[in-house]
C-alpha positions as CSV (number, residue, x, y, z in Angstrom):
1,X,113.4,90.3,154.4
2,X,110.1,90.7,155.9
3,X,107.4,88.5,154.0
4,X,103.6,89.4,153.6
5,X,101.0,88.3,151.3
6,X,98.7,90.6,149.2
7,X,95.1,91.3,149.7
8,X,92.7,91.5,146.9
9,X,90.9,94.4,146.8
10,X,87.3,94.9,146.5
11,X,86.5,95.9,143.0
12,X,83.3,98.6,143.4
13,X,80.9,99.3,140.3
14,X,77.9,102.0,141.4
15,X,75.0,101.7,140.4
16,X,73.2,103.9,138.1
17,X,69.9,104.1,136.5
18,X,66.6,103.5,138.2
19,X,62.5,103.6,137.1
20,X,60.4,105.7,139.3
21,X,58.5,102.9,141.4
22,X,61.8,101.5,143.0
23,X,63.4,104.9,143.1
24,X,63.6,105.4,146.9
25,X,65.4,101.5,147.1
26,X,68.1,102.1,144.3
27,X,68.6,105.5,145.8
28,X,69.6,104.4,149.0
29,X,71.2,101.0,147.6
30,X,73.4,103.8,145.8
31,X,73.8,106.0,149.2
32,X,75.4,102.3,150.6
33,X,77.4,101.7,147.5
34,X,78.6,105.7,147.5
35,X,80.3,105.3,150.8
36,X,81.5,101.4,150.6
37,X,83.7,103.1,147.4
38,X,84.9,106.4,149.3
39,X,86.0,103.9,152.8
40,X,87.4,101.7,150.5
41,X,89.4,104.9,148.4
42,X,90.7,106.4,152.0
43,X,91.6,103.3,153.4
44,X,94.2,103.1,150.2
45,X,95.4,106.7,150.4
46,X,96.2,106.1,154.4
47,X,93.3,107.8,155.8
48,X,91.8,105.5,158.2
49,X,89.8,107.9,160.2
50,X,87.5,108.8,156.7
51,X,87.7,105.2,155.7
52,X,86.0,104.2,159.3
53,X,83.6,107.1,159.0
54,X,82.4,106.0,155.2
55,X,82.5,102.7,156.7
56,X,80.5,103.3,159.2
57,X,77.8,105.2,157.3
58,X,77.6,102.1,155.4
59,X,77.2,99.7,157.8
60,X,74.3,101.3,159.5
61,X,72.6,101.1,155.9
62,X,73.7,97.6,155.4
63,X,74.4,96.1,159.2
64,X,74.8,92.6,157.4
65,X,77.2,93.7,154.4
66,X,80.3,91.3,153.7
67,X,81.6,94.2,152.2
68,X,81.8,96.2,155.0
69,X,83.1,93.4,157.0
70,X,85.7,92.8,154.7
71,X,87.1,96.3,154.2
72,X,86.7,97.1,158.2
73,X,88.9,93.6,158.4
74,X,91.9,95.2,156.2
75,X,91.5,98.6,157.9
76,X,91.9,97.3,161.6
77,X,95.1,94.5,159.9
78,X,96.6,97.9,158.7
79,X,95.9,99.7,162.1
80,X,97.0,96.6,163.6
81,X,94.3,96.4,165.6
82,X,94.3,92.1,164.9
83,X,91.5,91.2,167.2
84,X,89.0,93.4,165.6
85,X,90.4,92.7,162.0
86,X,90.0,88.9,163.0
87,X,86.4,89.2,163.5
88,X,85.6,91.7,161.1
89,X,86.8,88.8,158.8
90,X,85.0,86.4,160.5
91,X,81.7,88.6,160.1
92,X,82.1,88.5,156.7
93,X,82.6,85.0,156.1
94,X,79.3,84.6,158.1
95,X,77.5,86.3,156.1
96,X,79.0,85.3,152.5
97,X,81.1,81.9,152.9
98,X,81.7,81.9,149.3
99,X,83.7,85.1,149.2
100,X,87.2,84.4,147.2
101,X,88.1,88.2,148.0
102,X,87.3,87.7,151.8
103,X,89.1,84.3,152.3
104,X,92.3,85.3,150.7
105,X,92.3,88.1,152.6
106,X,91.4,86.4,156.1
107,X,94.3,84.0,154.8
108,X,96.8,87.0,153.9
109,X,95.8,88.4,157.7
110,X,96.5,84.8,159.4
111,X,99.9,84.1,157.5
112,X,101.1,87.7,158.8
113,X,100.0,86.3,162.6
114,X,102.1,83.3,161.8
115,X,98.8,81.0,161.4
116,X,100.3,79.3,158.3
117,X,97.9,76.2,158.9
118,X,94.8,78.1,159.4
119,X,95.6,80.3,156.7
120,X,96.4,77.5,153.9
121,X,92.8,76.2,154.9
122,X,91.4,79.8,153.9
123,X,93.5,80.1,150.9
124,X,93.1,76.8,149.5
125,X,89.4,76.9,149.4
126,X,89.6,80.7,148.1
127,X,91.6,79.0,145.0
128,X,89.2,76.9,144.8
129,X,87.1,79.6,142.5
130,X,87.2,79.4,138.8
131,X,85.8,82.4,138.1
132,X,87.5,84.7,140.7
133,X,89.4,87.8,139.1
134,X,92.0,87.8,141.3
135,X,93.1,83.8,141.8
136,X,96.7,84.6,140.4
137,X,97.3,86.3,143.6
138,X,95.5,83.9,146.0
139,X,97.4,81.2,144.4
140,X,100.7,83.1,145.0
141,X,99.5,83.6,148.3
142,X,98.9,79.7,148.8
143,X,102.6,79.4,147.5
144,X,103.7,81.6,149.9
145,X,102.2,80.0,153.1
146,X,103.5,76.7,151.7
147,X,106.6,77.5,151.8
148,X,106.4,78.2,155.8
149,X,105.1,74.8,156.3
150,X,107.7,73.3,154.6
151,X,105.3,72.2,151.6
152,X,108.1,72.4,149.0
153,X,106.2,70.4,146.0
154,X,102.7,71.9,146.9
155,X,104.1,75.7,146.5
156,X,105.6,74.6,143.4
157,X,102.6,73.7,141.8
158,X,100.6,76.8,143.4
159,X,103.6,78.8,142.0
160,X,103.2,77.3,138.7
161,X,99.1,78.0,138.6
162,X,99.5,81.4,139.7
163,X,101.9,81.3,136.5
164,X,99.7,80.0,134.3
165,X,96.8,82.4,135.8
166,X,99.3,85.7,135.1
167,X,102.4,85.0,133.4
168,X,103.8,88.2,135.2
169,X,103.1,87.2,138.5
170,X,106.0,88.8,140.2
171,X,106.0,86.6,143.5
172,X,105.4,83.4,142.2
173,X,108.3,83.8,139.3
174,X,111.2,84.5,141.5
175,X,110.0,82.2,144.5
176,X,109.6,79.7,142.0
177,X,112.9,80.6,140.3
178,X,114.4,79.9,143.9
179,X,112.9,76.8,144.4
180,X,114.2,75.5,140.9
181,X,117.7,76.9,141.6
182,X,117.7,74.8,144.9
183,X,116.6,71.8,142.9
184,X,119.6,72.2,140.9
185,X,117.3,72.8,137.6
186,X,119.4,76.1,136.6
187,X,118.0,76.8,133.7
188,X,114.7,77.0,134.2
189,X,115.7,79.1,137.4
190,X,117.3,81.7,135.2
191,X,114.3,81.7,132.4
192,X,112.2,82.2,135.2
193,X,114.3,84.9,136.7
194,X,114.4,86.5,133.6
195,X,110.7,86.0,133.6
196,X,110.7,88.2,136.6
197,X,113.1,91.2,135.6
198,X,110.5,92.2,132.7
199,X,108.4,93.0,134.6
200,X,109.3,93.7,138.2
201,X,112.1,95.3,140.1
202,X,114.4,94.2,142.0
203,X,114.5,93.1,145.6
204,X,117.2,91.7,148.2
205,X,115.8,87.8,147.2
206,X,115.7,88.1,143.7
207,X,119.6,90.2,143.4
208,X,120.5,87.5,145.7
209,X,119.0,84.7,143.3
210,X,120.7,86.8,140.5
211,X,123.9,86.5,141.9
212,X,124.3,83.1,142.4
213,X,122.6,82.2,138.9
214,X,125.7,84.5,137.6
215,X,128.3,81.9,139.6
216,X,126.3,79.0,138.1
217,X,127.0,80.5,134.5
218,X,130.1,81.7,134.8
219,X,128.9,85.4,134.6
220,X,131.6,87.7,137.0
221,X,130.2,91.0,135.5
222,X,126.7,90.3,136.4
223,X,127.4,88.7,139.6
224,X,129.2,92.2,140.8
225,X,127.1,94.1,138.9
226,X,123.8,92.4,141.5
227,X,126.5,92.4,144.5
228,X,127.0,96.4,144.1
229,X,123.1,97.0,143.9
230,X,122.2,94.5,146.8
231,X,125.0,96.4,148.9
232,X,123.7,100.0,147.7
233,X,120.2,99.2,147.8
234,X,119.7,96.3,150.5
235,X,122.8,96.9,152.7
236,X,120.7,95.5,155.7
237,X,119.4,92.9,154.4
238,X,120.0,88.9,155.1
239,X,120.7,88.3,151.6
240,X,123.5,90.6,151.6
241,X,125.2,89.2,154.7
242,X,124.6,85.7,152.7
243,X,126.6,87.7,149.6
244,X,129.1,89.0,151.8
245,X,129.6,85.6,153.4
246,X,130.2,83.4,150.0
247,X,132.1,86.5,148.5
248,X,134.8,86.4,151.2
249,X,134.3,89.9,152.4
């Protein structure tokens, strides 16, 4: 199962509204906001071309935007074009260090080039923020790269705050679920995986985590019930070699 963590995306308000002595600032302030909005729109609806060209515009209005930065950073990841990504991030931590967005984005990019150290650093400071709408994710995403460095007890508690931050958080549940099952704490693996089922669907890990929760409990319709979708749905996965492996098949 190929793991990645999730950006937070840049939330854009325009502005609206001006008197008439400032009118030719707020007008072009708007102009820079108008095309930071559609980059930011193509770049989610896989048009990279008209994201760069809105981007662009943008920049040469606003050569020192973080914003920019950021979004040109997650453009070039996509394209993966990971040197230019890398120091579009970089650009944008230069000019605003205190971006949460930016850092657990960096962080996201770094995990994905196997920079789990360097992107812990990024993501730990980003959860530092109190205030930052998105810290559910970044803590998820601190969970995550944990994990990789064999941080067992830290990604639990990062799990937990991402929890406590978003009770839905789909991630953090089932990895968190998994990490309770292996501590031999089965109940609160299956609360938690039931957790996740309300509001997710599901993948290879968590019918896989289903499965042997079933065996635990003594539940042989469930546990073929999640062996028939992993094989259906997941056939070429490594949780469904696992399955076929303790199944005898």
């Amino acid at each position: 199962m190929v793991t990645r963590l999730l950006p937070v995306l840049i939330a854009l308000t325009l502005l609206a509204g001006c008197d008439s002595a400032s009118r030719p600032k707020v007008d072009e302030d708007q102009v820079y906001q108008d095309y930071l909005a559609l980059g930011a729109a193509y770049m989610r609806a896989g048009e990279y071309q008209r994201a760069k060209t809105n981007l662009n515009r943008a920049q040469e209005l606003e050569p020192r935007s973080p914003q920019v930065h950021g979004l040109f950073g997650l453009l070039f990841q996509l394209e993966g074009e990971t040197g230019l990504a890398e120091d579009h991030f970089r650009q944008a931590l230069r000019y605003y260090p205190d971006s949460t967005r930016t850092r657990n984005n960096f962080g996201a990019f770094l995990f994905d080039e196997g920079r789990y150290a360097e992107a812990v650093e990024h993501l730990e400071t980003a959860a530092d923020d109190l205030y930052s709408a998105g810290r559910s994710q970044v803590f998820e995403n601190l969970g995550v790269s944990y994990l990789h460095l064999d941080r067992a007890d830290e990604a639990s508690r990062a799990f937990e705050r991402a929890i406590d931050l978003n009770p839905s958080q789909p991630r953090a549940l089932i990895e968190l679920a998994d990490i309770r099952f292996g501590n031999r704490n089965c109940v609160g693996a299956r609360e938690l995986f039931s957790r996740f089922l309300q509001g997710s669907d599901q993948t290879s890990r968590s019918l896989w985590l289903g499965i042997r929760l079933a065996r635990i409990f003594g539940e042989s319709d469930q546990e073929a019930s999640y062996g028939l979708m992993l094989r259906n749905i997941f056939p070429a996965s490594d949780e469904y070699a696992q399955y076929r492996e303790t199944a005898g098949e």
